[in-house]
C-alpha positions in Angstrom: -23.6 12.8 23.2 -20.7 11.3 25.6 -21.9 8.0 24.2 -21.0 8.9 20.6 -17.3 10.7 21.4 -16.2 7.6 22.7 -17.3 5.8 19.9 -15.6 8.4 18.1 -12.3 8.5 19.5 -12.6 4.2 19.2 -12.8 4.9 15.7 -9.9 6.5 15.5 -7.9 4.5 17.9 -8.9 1.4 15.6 -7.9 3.7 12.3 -4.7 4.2 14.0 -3.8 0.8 14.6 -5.1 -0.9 11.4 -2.7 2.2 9.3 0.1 0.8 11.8 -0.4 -2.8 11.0 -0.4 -1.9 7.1 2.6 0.2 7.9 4.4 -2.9 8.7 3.7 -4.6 5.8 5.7 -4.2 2.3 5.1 -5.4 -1.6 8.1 -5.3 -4.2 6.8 -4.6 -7.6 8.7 -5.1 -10.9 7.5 -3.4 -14.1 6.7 -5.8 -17.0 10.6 -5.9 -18.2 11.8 -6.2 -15.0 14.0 -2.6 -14.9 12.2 -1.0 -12.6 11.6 -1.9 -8.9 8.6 -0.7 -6.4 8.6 -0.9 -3.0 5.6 0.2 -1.4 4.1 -0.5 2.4 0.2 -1.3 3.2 -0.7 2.6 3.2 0.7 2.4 -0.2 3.8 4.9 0.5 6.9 3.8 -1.4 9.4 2.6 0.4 12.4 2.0 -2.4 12.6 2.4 -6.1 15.3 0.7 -8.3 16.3 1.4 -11.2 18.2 -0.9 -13.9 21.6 1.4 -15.1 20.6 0.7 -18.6 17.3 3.2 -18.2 19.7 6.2 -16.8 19.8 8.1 -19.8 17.9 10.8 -21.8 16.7 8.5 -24.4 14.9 6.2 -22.0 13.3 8.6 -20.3 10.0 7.6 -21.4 10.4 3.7 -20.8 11.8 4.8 -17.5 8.2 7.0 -16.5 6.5 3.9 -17.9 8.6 1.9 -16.1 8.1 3.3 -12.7 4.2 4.1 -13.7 3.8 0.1 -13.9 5.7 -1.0 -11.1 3.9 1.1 -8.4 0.4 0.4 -9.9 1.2 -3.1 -9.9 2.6 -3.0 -6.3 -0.6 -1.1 -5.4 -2.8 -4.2 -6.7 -0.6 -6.6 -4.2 -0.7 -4.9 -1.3 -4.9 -4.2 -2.0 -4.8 -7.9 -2.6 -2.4 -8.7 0.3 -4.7 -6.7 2.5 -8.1 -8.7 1.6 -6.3 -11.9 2.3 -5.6 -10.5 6.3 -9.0 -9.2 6.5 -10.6 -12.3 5.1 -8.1 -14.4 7.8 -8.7 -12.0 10.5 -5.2 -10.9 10.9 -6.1 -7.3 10.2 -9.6 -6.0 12.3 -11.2 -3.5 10.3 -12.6 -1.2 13.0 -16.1 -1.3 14.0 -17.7 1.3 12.6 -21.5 1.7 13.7 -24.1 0.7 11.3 -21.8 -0.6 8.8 -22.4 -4.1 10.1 
């Protein structure tokens, strides 16, 4: 029973350190006219949003939601992206979870 707390509280200790590593790491998104802006870390959190003055006003209110709806769903492909490139080159450990091996 000892045996698997440890194992346990490894898990999380290697959680913890693999959220901090993504933590450190950042994507800037653009939505597909370029008004919008995304910033988002590696535990997709966003960081910064721009917007272009031209979209601060009621009648672009809708491009503006579409906008931002684009940029951060495009930042979240990068960083997915970003993060199976430092898996693959073994900059980020995934934590050793038994049996999933």
């Amino acid at each position: 029973m000892f045996n698997k707390l440890k194992q346990i509280q490894e898990l999380r200790k290697q959680a913890k350190e693999l959220q901090n590593n993504l933590s450190a790491e950042t994507i800037t998104s653009k939505s597909e006219q370029g008004l919008v802006k995304v910033t988002i870390d590696g535990n997709h959190k966003v960081k910064n949003v721009e917007i272009d003055n031209n979209l601060l006003n009621i009648e672009s209110k809708e491009k503006l939601e579409n906008g931002l709806q684009d940029a951060y769903n495009k930042a979240v492909d990068e960083v997915q992206k970003m993060m199976a490139r430092k898996v693959q080159s073994g900059d980020i450990k995934m934590p050793n979870i038994p049996g999933f091996n």
